[in-house]
Each structure stands twice: as structure tokens, then as C-alpha cells.
C-alpha positions, 0 to 999 in steps of 0.5 A: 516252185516245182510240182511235186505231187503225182497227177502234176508231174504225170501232165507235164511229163506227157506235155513234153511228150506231146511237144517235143515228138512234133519233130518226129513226122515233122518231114514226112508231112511235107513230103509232098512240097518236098518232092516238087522242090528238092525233085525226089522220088517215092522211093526216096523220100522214104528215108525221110522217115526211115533215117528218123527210125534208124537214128532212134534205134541207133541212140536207144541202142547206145542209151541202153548199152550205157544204161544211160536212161538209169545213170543220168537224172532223167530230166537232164537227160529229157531236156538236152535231148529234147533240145538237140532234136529241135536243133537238128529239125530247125537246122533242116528248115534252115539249110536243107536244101535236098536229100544230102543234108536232109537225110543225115539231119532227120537220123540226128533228130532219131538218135536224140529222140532216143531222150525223150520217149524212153526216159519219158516212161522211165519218169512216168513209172518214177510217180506212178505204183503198178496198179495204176501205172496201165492208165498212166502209161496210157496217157504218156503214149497218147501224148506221143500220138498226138504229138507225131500227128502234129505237124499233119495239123500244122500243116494244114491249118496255117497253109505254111510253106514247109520249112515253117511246118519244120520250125513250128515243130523244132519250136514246140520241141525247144519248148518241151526241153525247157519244161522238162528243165525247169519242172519236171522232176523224177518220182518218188519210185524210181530206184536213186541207187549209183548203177554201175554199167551192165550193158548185158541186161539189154539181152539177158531181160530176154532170157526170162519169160515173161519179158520176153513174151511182153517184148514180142508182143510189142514187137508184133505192134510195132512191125504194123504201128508206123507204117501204118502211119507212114502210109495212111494219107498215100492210101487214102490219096490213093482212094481217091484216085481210084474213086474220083467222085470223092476226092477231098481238099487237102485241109479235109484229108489232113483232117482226117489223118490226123483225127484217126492218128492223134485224136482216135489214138489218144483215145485208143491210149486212154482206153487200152490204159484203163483196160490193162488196168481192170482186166489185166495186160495180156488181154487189153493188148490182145484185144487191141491187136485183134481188132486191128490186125482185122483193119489190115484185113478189110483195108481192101474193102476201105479202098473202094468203100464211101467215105462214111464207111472209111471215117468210122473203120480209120476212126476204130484201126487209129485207136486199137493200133495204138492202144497197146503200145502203154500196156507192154511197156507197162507188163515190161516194167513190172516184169523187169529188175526195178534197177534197170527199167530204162534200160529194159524200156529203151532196149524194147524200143530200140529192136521195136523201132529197128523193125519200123524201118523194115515195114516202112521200106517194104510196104511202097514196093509191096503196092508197086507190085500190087497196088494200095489196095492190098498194101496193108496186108503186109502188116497182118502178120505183126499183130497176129503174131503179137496177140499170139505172144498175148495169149501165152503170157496170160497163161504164163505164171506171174513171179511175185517180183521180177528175177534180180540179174546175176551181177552185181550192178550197184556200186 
């Protein structure tokens, strides 16, 4: 019997988010074995993460044009998804044998994963009304966070080859499309109405305020976000070459990537949920993209620092790095046409991920010119410029409901 109630629907729909995003990270945690067996370089092996960020924005460009997370039952749509990226990741296990097939694999992977993040917000803010949705959004992020550290945590503690890490991961994604088919349904807010194509509100949501100042706050989040966790174990081994009297095993190190991106970041979700909820979206994500744009600030201080100075500053940046992520999808949804939430979510995601790619390519060339040390300045601007955009929307008037488009869009 499917759950239907609130809190039910909410756990499932983050544990497919948990689940089915392992596959995300799933080749960049074993970068390392990767380079020795296929002979790689850095430089390339770069696009064994950017080619996933490059098919996401390639399949939320096509969803949002062909409004398809507002057209198909979200639950379908979840799991098929869910299901093709674990078969892109297990086919990579499989047969990929260097960058040729690899490559192509893990931008297939992205553009499925188009499915699951987006549609899993639309679902989520299907069961839950505004006030409280803050803190649920909260949770369905943190779940995306501790999903993606996954495979860093599999890696390490079973001591598997790499293509076992690439089949756990491709096994927890098949199960998250089971239980998205077998119980996960959409709430009792989603609007049900037959939509019919208005692939132009992708860009007319940007005209009106409020949404647009929500969308460049997150995009000044996203442009630090996944670099950030691209980068952070070669940072941190680079540290320990600089400091040899330090150096960690690699179960240690793996350790403690994953406790400041999943566990920190699943708390920092948490926190920047019930924040946004209790003193409003503008000030709990400008509060967490000041603190962690001050992180980027004293990374060149972490480089030289002792590990207990290191734990507790990863511990704070994992946290405030993610925990506004919720909180502008949520003003975005409350600021939005009710009919076209996933579409509005997806297209924010779309040029929010187009822009990972950036950040992720330039951060290596930017410590090949000068060192790790000062590599992270890079991603200083992004949030400053969101938590400018922050302050702009708290002082920007609240619409009672969001301007409907011009067009009819209802068949």
C-alpha cells in the first residue's frame, strides 16, 4: 500500500535522492586508480566530472523547454531517469576502458540526472505548503549532499577496485528508480491541470523580480558549490605535501572529505531549512553564503594550518556551502507561476550547473599558475555576488502571489 500521507512521502522522496545521486561523484572518486590504469592526465580527467555537469545542463535545458517536469507524472519520470543513469554508470563499470567511452558515459549519466534532482523538488513542494517548505527543501538537498559524497565512503571503506565503487553506486541508483515506482507518488498541491507546452517561461520567470534576484543568488552559490567539491581532496592532498609531518592514510582523508560534504552538508541543509523558515529566505542564504565565502577567504590559511585547525573550518565551510541551496529553490517556488514550478526549478538549475562547469575547469589552471594554496580565491566572487543579490531581495516587496505569464498555458 503506498504512503500517502506527508512526512512518508517527504523520507522517501529524499532517500531516492540520497540513492540515486551516488552515481554523480561516482567517477570522480576514483579519479586516482583512473589516471594510473586508463594513463590520463589532471587536465583530463577534469571531464570526468565536467562532462556529468555538461549532460545535466544539457537534459534540465531540454525538460524545462519541453516543460517536462510539469507534463509527465513526476514519479514516472524520477524513476526512468533514475533508472537510465544507473545504466550509463554500470555500462561505464562494465566497458569503459579510457576516456573515449568514459566521457560520453558520465554526460549520459548528467542528462538523466536531469530526472531526479529537479522532479525530486517538484514532488517535494507537491506535499509540503510554503511555510514549511524551508525546512523540507532542506532535507531533500542534504539528501543530494550526502548522496554525491557516497561513492568517497564506499570507496574507502570496502577498499574496492574502481569499477566495484562505479557498480555500488549504479546499484543504489536502480534501487532509488524502484522506489520511486513502486511508492512515491505527488502531493496533494501540485497543480494536476493538462499543461499545455510554453517553453518561453524558462526565460520570461527572469523578467520579474523577485525571481530573478532568487536565481542570481543561487547562482553565485553554484559558481563556488561544485568546485569546491571537485577540488577539496586535491587540496587537502596538496597540504600534505606541503606539510609532510601530516600526511593521513587514504581511509582517513576519505574520511574526512566525506564528513565536510555529506555529513557537515546534510546539516548545514538542515539548519539553512529551519533558518529560512524562521527568519525569512533572504537572510538564512545570505548568512550562509557570507560564511562561506569568508572559508574561501582563509583557505590559504587552511593550507599551512594543523589538521585541528582544518577539521573544524572544512566542518563550518561543508555546511554553510550548502545550506542555501533549499532555501533559493524554495523563494524560487513561492515566487513563480504555481503551474510551471518544475520548469522554473529545472531552468535554475540548468544555467546554475552550466556555470559548475566554468568553475571546475578554471579552478586546476588557476593552481598551475598559483599553487593550491590560493586556488580557491577563485570562487570568492560567487558568493559575494549572491549575497549581494540576497540583500536586494529582502528589501524587494513580497507580491501576495506570484504574476501569472501572459499566455495561456492550460488546455
Amino acid at each position: 500500500m503506498l504512503p500517502r500521507s506527508r512526512r512518508p512521502q517527504q523520507l522517501l522522496v529524499a532517500l531516492v535522492q540520497v540513492l540515486a545521486l551516488a552515481v554523480w561523484f561516482s567517477a570522480s572518486a576514483v579519479v586516482p586508480a583512473l589516471r594510473t590504469e586508463w594513463g590520463i592526465t589532471a587536465t583530463a580527467a577534469v571531464w570526468l566530472t565536467a562532462s556529468v555537469q555538461l549532460g545535466f545542463v544539457t537534459g534540465a535545458v531540454v525538460s524545462a523547454v519541453a516543460n517536462l517536469a510539469d507534463r509527465v507524472a513526476p514519479h514516472r519520470l524520477l524513476s526512468l531517469s533514475a533508472c537510465a543513469a544507473a545504466a550509463c554508470t554500470a555500462t561505464f563499470a562494465g566497458l569503459a576502458d579510457g576516456m573515449t567511452l568514459g566521457v560520453p558515459l558520465r554526460f549520459l549519466t548528467g542528462v538523466f540526472l536531469a530526472g531526479v534532482y529537479p522532479v525530486g523538488m517538484k514532488l517535494t513542494a507537491s506535499w509540503v505548503p510554503p511555510a514549511l517548505r524551508g525546512r523540507a527543501f532542506g532535507v531533500l538537498i542534504g539528501s543530494l549532499t550526502l548522496g554525491s559524497a557516497l561513492p568517497h565512503l564506499i570507496g574507502g571503506i570496502g577498499d574496492l577496485p574502481w569499477r566495484g565503487v562505479m557498480l555500488a553506486a549504479a546499484t543504489c541508483c536502480l534501487a532509488a528508480a524502484g522506489i520511486a515506482a513502486a511508492l512515491v507518488r505527488a502531493g496533494p498541491l501540485m497543480d494536476t491541470r493538462r499543461l499545455a507546452p510554453y517553453p518561453r517561461y524558462a526565460v520570461q520567470m527572469l523578467r520579474e523580480r523577485r525571481p530573478r534576484l532568487a536565481n542570481l543568488g543561487y547562482f553565485g552559490h553554484m559558481w563556488e558549490l561544485y568546485a569546491w567539491w571537485t577540488w577539496l581532496p586535491t587540496f587537502l592532498v596538496a597540504r600534505q605535501v606541503a606539510r609532510e609531518d601530516e600526511a593521513l592514510p587514504d581511509l582517513l582523508l576519505g574520511g574526512a572529505v566525506f564528513t565536510a560534504i555529506g555529513l557537515a552538508g546534510f546539516a548545514g541543509c538542515l539548519l539553512g531549512g529551519w533558518a529560512s523558515d524562521r527568519f525569512g529566505r533572504p537572510r538564512a542564504a545570505g548568512a550562509a553564503l557570507t560564511v562561506s565565502g569568508l572559508c574561501c577567504l582563509a583557505s590559504p590559511v587552511l593550507f599551512v594550518a594543523p589538521w585541528v585547525v582544518v577539521v573544524p573550518v572544512l566542518l563550518v565551510w561543508g555546511a554553510s556551502v550548502i545550506a542555501d541551496s533549499g532555501v533559493f529553490s524554495t523563494s524560487l517556488s513561492e515566487n513563480v507561476d504555481p503551474q510551471y514550478v518544475g520548469t522554473a526549478l529545472t531552468a535554475q538549475v540548468a544555467i546554475g550547473f552550466a556555470l559548475t562547469v566554468v568553475t571546475i575547469q578554471v579552478v586546476p589552471v588557476a593552481a598551475a599558475l598559483v599553487g593550491w594554496q590560493y586556488a580557491f580565491w577563485l570562487l570568492v566572487p560567487g558568493p559575494a555576488a549572491g549575497a549581494l543579490a540576497m540583500r536586494s531581495l529582502a528589501r524587494s516587496p513580497s507580491p501576495t502571489s506570484p504574476s501569472p505569464s501572459p499566455s495561456p498555458r492550460s488546455e
